[in-house]
C-alpha positions in Angstrom: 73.2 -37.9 -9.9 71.7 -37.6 -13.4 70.2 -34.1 -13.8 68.4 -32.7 -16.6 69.3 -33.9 -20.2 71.1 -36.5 -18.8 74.2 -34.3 -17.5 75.7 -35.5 -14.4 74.6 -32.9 -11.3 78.1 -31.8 -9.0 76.5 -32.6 -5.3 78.2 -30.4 -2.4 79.1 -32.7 0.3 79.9 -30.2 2.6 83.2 -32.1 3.7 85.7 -33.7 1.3 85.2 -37.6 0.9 88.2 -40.2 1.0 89.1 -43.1 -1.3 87.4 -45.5 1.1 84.1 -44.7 0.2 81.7 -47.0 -0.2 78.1 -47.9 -0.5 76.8 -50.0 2.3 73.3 -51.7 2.9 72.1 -50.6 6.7 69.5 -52.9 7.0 66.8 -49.8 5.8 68.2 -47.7 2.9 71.7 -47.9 1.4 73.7 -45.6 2.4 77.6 -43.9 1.5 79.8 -44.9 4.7 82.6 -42.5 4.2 84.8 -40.2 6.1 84.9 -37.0 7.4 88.2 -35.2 6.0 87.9 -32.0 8.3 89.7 -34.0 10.7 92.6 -34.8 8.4 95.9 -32.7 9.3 93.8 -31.0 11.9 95.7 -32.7 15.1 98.7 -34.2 13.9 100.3 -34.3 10.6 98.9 -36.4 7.1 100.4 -39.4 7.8 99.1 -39.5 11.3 95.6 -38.9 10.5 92.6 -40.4 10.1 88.7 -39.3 10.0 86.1 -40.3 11.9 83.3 -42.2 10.2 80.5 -39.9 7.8 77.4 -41.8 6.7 75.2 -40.5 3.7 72.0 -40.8 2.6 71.3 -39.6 -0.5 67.7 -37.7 -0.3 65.7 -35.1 -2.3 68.6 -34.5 -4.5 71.3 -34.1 -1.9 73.8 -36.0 0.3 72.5 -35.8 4.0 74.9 -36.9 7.4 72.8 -39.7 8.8 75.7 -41.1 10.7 74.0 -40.6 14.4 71.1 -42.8 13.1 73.7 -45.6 12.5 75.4 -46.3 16.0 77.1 -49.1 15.3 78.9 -48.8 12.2 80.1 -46.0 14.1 81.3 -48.3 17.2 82.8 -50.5 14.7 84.3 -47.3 13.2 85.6 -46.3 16.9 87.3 -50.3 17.2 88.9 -49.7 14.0 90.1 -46.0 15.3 91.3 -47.8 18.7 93.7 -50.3 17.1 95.3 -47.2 15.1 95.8 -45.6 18.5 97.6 -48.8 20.1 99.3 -49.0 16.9 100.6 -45.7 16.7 101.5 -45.5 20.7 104.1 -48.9 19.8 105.8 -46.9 16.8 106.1 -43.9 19.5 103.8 -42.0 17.1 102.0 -38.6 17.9 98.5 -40.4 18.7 96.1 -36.7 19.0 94.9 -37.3 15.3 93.7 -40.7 15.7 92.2 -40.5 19.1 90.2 -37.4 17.5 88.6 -39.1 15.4 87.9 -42.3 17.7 86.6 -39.7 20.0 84.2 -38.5 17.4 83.1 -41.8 16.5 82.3 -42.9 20.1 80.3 -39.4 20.2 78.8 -41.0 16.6 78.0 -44.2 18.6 76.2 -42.5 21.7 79.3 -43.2 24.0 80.2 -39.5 24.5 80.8 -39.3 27.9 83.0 -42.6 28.7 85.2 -41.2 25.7 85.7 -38.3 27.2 86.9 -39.8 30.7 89.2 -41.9 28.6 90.7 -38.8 26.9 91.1 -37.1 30.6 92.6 -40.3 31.9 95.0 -40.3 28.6 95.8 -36.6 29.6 96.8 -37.5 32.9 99.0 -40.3 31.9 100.7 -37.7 29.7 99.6 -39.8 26.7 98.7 -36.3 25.1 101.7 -34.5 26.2 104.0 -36.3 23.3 104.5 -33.3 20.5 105.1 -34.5 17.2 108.9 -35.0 16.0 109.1 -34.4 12.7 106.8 -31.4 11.8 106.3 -29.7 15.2 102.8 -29.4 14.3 99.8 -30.3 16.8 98.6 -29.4 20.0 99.0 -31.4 23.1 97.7 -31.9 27.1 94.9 -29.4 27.6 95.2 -27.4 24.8 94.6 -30.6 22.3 91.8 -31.1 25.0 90.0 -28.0 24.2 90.3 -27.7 20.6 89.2 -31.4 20.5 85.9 -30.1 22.2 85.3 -27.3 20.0 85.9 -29.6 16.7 83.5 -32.1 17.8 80.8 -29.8 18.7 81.4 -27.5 16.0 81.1 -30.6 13.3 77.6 -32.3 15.4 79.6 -35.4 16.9 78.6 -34.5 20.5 75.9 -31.8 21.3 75.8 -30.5 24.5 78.4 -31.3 28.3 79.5 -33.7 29.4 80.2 -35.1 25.8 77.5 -37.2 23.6 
């Protein structure tokens, strides 16, 4: 943003934006549809990452989260987050970072609560349980449960208990 004389102003986004950034008309303002990079390495390692969706709005001078007003770019988000999951599960890959992020998209999308079950029901079936090969890194079962909870309350995707 163009401060004073001209010079460029640095913006603090509070969390770190990826390469797939990119502007995006949501019907009333135009917005940055991004992702959020806290969740990158968090649960698995790099390469099994991803980040849940971040929307921006640029207003007053700063870079606002706006994603809850935009439910269905973050269900789209979640679809997108879904077919890493089934993707990763074929290739026998850790799947905690991915469904974090789907989880906090679904929260994103107002669908809190039948995530949640899902992630229980994926806990059961010992989905959760597999520990990553290569790096050792990553929780799994309950543990990933709980820290999962405490991320996505900590960064605003779900509020309050039951999750949404």
């Amino acid at each position: 943003m163009p401060g004073a004389a001209g010079k460029a102003r640095v913006v603090d986004f509070d969390r770190s934006i990826p390469i797939t950034t990119r502007l995006r008309d949501a019907g009333r303002q135009t917005v940055v549809a991004s992702g959020d990079l806290s969740f990158f390495g968090q649960f698995t390692d790099d390469a099994d990452s991803t980040w849940p969706l971040l929307v921006l709005s640029a207003q007053y001078g700063k870079f606002i989260d706006v994603t809850g007003a935009y439910p269905s770019l973050a269900q789209a988000d979640a679809g997108q987050q879904w077919k890493y999951y089934k993707d990763a599960r074929k290739e026998d890959r850790p799947v905690q970072g991915v469904l974090a992020s789907w989880a906090a998209d679904e929260c994103s999308a107002d669908n809190g609560p039948a995530a949640w079950a899902t992630m229980e029901a994926l806990n059961k079936a010992a989905v959760l349980s597999v520990q990553e090969k290569t790096y050792g890194i990553g929780l799994t079962g309950g543990a990933y449960l709980a820290s999962l909870r405490t991320t996505l309350h900590a960064h605003g995707y779900c509020k309050a208990d039951p999750l949404n």
